[in-house]
C-alpha positions as CSV (number, residue, x, y, z in Angstrom):
1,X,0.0,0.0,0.0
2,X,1.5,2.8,-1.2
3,X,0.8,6.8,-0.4
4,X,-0.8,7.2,-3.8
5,X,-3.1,4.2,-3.3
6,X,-4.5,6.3,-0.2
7,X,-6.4,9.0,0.0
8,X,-6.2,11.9,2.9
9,X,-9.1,10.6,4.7
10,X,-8.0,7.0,4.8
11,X,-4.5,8.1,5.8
12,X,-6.0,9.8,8.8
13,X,-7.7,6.7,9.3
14,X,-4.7,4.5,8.8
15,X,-2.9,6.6,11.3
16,X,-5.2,6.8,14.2
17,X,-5.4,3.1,14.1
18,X,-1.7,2.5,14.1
19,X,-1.7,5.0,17.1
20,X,-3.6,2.3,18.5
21,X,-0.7,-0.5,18.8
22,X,1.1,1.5,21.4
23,X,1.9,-0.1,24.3
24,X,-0.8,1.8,25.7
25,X,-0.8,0.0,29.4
26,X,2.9,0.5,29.9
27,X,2.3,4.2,28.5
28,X,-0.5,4.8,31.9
29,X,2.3,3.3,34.1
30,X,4.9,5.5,32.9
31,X,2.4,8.4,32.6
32,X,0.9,7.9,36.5
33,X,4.8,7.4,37.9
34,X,6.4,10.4,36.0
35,X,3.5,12.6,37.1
36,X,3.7,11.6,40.6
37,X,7.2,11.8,41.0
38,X,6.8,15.7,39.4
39,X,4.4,16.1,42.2
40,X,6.3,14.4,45.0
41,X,9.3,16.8,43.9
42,X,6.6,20.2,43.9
43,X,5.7,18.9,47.3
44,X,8.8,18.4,48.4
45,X,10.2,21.8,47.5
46,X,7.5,23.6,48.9
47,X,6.5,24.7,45.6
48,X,2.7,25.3,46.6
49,X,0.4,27.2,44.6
50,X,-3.2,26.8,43.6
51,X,-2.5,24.9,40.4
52,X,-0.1,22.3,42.0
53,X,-1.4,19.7,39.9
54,X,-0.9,21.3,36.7
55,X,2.2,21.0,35.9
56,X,2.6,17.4,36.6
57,X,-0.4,16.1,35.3
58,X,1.1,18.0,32.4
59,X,4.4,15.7,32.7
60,X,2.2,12.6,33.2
61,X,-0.1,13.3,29.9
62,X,3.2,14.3,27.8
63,X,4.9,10.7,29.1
64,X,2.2,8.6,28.6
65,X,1.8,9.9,25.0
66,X,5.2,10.1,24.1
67,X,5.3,6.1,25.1
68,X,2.5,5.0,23.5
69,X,3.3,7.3,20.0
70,X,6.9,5.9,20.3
71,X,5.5,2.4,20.2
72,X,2.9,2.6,17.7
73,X,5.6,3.9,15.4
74,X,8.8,1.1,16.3
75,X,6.7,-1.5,18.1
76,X,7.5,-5.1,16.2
77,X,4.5,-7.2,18.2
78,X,1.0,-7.4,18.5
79,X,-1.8,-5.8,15.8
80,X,-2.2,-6.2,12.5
81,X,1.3,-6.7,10.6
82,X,0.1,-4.1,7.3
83,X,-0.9,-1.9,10.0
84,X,2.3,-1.9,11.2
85,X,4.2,-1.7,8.2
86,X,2.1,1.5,7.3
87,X,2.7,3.0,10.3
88,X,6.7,2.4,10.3
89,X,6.4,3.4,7.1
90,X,4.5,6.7,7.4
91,X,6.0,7.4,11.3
92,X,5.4,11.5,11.0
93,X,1.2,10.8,10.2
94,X,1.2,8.5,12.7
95,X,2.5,11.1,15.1
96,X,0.0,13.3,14.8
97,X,-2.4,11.1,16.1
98,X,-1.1,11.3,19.5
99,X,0.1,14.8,19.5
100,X,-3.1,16.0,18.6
101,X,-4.9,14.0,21.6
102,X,-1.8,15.4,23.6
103,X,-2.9,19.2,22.2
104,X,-6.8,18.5,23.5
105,X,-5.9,16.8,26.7
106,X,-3.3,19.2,28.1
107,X,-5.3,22.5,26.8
108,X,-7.9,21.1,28.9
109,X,-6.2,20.3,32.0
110,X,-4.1,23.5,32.0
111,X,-7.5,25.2,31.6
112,X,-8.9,23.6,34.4
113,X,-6.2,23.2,37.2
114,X,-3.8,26.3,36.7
115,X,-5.0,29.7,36.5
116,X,-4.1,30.3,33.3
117,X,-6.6,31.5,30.7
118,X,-8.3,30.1,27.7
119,X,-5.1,31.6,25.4
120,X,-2.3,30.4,27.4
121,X,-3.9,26.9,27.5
122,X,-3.9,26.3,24.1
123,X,-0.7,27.5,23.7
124,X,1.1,25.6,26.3
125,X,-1.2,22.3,24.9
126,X,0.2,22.9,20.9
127,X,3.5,23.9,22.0
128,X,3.8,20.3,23.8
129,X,2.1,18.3,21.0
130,X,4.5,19.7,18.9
131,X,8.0,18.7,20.7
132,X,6.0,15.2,21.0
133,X,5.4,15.0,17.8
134,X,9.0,16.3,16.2
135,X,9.9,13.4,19.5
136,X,7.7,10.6,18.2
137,X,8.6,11.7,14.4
138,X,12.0,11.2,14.6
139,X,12.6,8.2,16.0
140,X,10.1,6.5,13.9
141,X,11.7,7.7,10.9
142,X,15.5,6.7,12.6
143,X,14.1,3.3,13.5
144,X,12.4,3.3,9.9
145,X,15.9,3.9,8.5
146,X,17.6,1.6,10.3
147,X,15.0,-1.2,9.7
148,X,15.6,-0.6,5.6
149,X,19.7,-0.6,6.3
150,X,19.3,-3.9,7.9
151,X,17.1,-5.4,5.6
């Protein structure tokens, strides 16, 4: 299946489904101790404030994308095996899948738990999907790379 053979609906399709062979369990684990370890340290530190949970249920959303985009993107087990192909194949589309949930998710929480405003929020939420998605972009298209050298 090549890019021609797809159209830009189907691709969007294609890539929100190979989003979905992430090691998505391991991705809540690393998510739930990243953000709690961000919080221990804010406690820690003293550094109170009304929107202590902000930032690291910021940290916990970015890490348990970033593990689940990485692995829908290099992952070699589980799911369909086109799927796969397409997604190793294609590894900046299939970034955007979880960058864009990244983009909703944090606007929202950063909405809701810091006092920033509307504005702010979706900044800080794009800004973050996009280092994830430059992150999860380039090492699909390293591991992509290395996967045609060796072959």
């Amino acid at each position: 299946m090549t890019s021609s053979d797809v159209s830009p609906r189907e691709s969007r399709q294609l890539a929100v489904a190979s989003a979905t062979l992430g090691p998505w369990r391991t991705a809540g684990a690393v998510g739930v101790v990243g953000g709690a370890a961000a919080l221990g340290v804010d406690l820690i530190t003293l550094h109170w404030s009304l929107g202590i949970l902000a930032g690291p249920a910021s940290i916990a959303l970015f890490l348990f994308f970033l593990v689940g985009g990485v692995g829908s993107v290099v992952g070699r087990r589980g799911g369909e095996r086109r799927l796969r192909r397409w997604a190793a194949e294609h590894p900046w589309q299939t970034a955007l899948a979880p960058a864009g949930a990244l983009a909703v998710t944090n606007t929202i929480t950063q909405f809701l738990l810091s006092s920033d405003g509307v504005f702010a929020s979706i900044l800080t939420g794009l800004w973050h999907a996009a280092i994830l998605g430059v992150v999860i972009g380039v090492v699909g298209a390293v591991a992509g790379a290395r996967r045609r050298d060796n072959a």
